[in-house]
N, C-alpha and C positions, 0 to 999 in steps of 0.2 A: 467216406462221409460226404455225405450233400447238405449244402444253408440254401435256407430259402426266403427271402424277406417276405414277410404278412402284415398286410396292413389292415389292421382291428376297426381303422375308422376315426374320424377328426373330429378336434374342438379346440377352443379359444379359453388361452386363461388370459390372467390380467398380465400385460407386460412390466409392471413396474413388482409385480409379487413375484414374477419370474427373473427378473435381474436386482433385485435389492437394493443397493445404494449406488448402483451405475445409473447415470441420470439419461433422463429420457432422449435427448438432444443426442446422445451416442448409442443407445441400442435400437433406437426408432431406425437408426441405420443397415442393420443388419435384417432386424425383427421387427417391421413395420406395421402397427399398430392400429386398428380401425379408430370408428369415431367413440368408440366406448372404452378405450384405452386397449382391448384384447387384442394377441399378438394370435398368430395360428400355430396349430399345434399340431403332431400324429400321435396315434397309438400305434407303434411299431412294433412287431413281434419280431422274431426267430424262428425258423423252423429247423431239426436237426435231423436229416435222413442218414441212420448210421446201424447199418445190417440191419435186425429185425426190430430197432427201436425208432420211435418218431417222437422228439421228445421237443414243446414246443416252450419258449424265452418269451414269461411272460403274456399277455391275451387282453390288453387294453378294458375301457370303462366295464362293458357285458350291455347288456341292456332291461336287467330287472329294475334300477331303481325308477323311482317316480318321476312322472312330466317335470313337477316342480325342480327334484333334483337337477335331471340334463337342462332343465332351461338356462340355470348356471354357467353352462359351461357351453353353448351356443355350438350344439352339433354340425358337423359338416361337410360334404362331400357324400359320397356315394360309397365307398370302403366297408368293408365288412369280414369280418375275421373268417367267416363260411363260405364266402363269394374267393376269399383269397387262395383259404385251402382248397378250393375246388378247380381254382385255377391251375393250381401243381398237380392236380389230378388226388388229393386228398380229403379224407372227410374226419370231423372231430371226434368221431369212435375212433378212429386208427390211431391217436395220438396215446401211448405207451405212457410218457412220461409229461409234467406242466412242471416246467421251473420258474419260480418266480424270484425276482433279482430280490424284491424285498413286497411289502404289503399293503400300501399306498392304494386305494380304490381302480386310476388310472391304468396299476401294472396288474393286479389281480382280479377286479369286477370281473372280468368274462370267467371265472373258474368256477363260478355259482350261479346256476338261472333257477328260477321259480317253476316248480310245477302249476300245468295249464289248469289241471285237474285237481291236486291237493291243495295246494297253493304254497306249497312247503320249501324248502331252499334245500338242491341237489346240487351235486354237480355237474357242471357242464362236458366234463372230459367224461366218462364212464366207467372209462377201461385205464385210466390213468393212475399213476402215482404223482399227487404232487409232494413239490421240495421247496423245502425252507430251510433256515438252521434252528437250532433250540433259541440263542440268546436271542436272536430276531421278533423269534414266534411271540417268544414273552415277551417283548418289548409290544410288541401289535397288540398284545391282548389285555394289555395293562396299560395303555394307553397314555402319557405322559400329556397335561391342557392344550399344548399347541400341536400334537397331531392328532386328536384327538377324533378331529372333520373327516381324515383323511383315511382310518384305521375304521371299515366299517366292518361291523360283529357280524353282517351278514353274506360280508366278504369270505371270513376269515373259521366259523366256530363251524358251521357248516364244513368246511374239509374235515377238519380233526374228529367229529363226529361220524361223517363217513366211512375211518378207517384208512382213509387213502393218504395220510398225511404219512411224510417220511421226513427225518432231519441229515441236513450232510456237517459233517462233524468242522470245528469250525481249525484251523491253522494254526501247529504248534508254534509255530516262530514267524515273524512278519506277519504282512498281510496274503500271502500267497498259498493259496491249496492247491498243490499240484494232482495229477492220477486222481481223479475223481470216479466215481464208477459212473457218471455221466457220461465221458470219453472227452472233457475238457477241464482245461484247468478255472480257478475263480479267484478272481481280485477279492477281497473285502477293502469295504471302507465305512466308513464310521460321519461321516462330516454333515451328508444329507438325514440319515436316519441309521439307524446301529446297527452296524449288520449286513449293510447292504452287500450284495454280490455280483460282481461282473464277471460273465464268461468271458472267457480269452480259447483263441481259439490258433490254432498251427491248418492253415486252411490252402490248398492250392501255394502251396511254397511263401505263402503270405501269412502275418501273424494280423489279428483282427480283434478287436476287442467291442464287445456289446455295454456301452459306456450309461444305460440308465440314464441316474440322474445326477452321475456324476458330473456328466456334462451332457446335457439334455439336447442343447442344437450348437451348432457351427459357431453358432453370435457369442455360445457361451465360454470358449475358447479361453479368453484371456484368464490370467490368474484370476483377477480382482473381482472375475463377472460370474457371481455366486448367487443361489436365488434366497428371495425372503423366506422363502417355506424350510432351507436348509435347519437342523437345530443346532451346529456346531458349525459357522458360516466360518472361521479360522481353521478348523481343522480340513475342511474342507477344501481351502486354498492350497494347505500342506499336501495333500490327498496329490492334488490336479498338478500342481507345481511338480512334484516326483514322478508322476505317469505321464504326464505331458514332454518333460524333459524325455524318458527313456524313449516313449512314444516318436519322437521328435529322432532322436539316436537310430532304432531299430525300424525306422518305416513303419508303425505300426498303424495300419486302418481302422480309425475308429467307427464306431455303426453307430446310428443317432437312431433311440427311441423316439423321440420328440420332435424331433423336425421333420416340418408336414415337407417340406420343398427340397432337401437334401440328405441322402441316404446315408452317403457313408463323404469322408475326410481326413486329409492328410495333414501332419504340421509340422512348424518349423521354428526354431529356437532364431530371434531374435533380440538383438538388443534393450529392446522391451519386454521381452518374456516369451513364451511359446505364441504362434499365431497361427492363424488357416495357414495353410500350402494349397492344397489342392483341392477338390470337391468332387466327386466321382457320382455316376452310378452302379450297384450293385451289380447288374448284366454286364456293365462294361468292362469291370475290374473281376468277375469272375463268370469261369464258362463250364457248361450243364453239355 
């Protein structure tokens, strides 16, 4: 097995909707904030090179919706999910499998582009199966008021119509699915959106976990530093509180989808709760 970090491409959300009731005087510290309050962001992928599959975590905004839409979210850099895969010497036909942590526009837009010609919504993998779980899908597709913004129908109906939609069954006890036919195991958690799934990965003698939104950047470390957009903002401190401690125990390297300046992170059980340790690059900590 080979990882590969892909960077899908930046943008800025608000920083006070991405830390919720941590006041700004403390996350401006970490996550420094322009003049319009936005903090910077990544779309961070996964790439999974494993025998004759390529199966890619996640594929950031995409770039069908409207001017109006991205203006939103204040695009940025030069980054590009084609420019990345090409970089590893891959191209988006070659991708086998698209697993998507959950269904959030950010994590799944790139799964669906527009035809130039029909103008119809395809997908963007070809040759792909994407993954979701059932209880997830339904939760995207039935949309609850407050994710409502985030769960677009033209993200999400377009796969299942395609055919290529597949569900990985969800974890008889805990939150742990081990043996996956992926060739990794998956966290679930419930705290940010229902369902959600984090790959955990046994990688180069190192255990690695692809952390979503559970903990989206380094700044968001501490317990208490949860975002507004979560729906169950206590359960999700429980969530982080329990992975962060084990995480903390066992070395584990987390990957930050979210953070445009930091790849991957170490942490440490303090007196006050878990905290950074360390900050890594991905080339540094692992070798090809």
């Amino acid at each position: 097995m080979r990882l590969y970090p892909i960077e899908t491409g930046n943008f800025k959300l608000d920083g006070g909707a991405m830390f919720g009731v941590v006041p700004k005087s403390i996350w401006n510290r970490t996550n420094p904030a322009d003049s319009n309050n936005m903090i910077d962001m990544a779309a961070r992928a996964l790439l999974v090179e494993d025998g004759d599959r390529l199966i890619l975590i996640d594929n950031g905004l995409g770039d069908k919706q409207s001017e109006k839409f991205f203006s939103y979210y204040y695009l940025w850099g030069d980054h590009s999910l084609d420019r990345s895969l090409q970089k590893h010497g891959f191209h988006r036909d070659d991708i086998t499998d698209v697993f998507l942590t959950h269904l959030h526009f950010d994590h799944c837009g790139g799964s669906i582009r527009r035809n130039a010609t029909t103008g119809t919504y395809e997908p963007a993998f070809k040759n792909a199966r994407f993954w979701s779980n059932k209880d997830h899908w339904d939760w995207a597709s039935h949309p609850n008021a407050r994710e409502k913004a985030s769960f677009l129908k033209e993200n999400i109906l377009p796969i299942q119509e395609s055919g290529q939609l597949n569900f990985l069954p969800l974890p008889e006890e805990g939150a742990l699915l081990k043996d996956t036919e992926l060739g990794f195991d998956l966290l679930f958690v419930d705290g940010h959106t229902d369902k959600q799934m984090l790959p955990v990965f046994d990688y180069q003698g190192k255990k690695l976990v692809f952390t979503a939104d559970l903990i989206p950047t380094a700044g968001h470390i501490p317990v208490p530093y949860v975002m507004g957009y979560d729906t169950r903002p206590l359960l999700t401190m429980k969530e982080k509180e329990s992975f962060l401690k084990q995480a903390a125990e066992e070395e584990i390297i987390l990957f930050f989808e979210h953070d445009a300046h930091n790849e991957l992170a170490t942490v440490k059980m303090t007196e006050k709760g878990p905290r950074l340790d360390q900050i890594h690059k991905f080339n540094d900590v692992f070798k090809h």
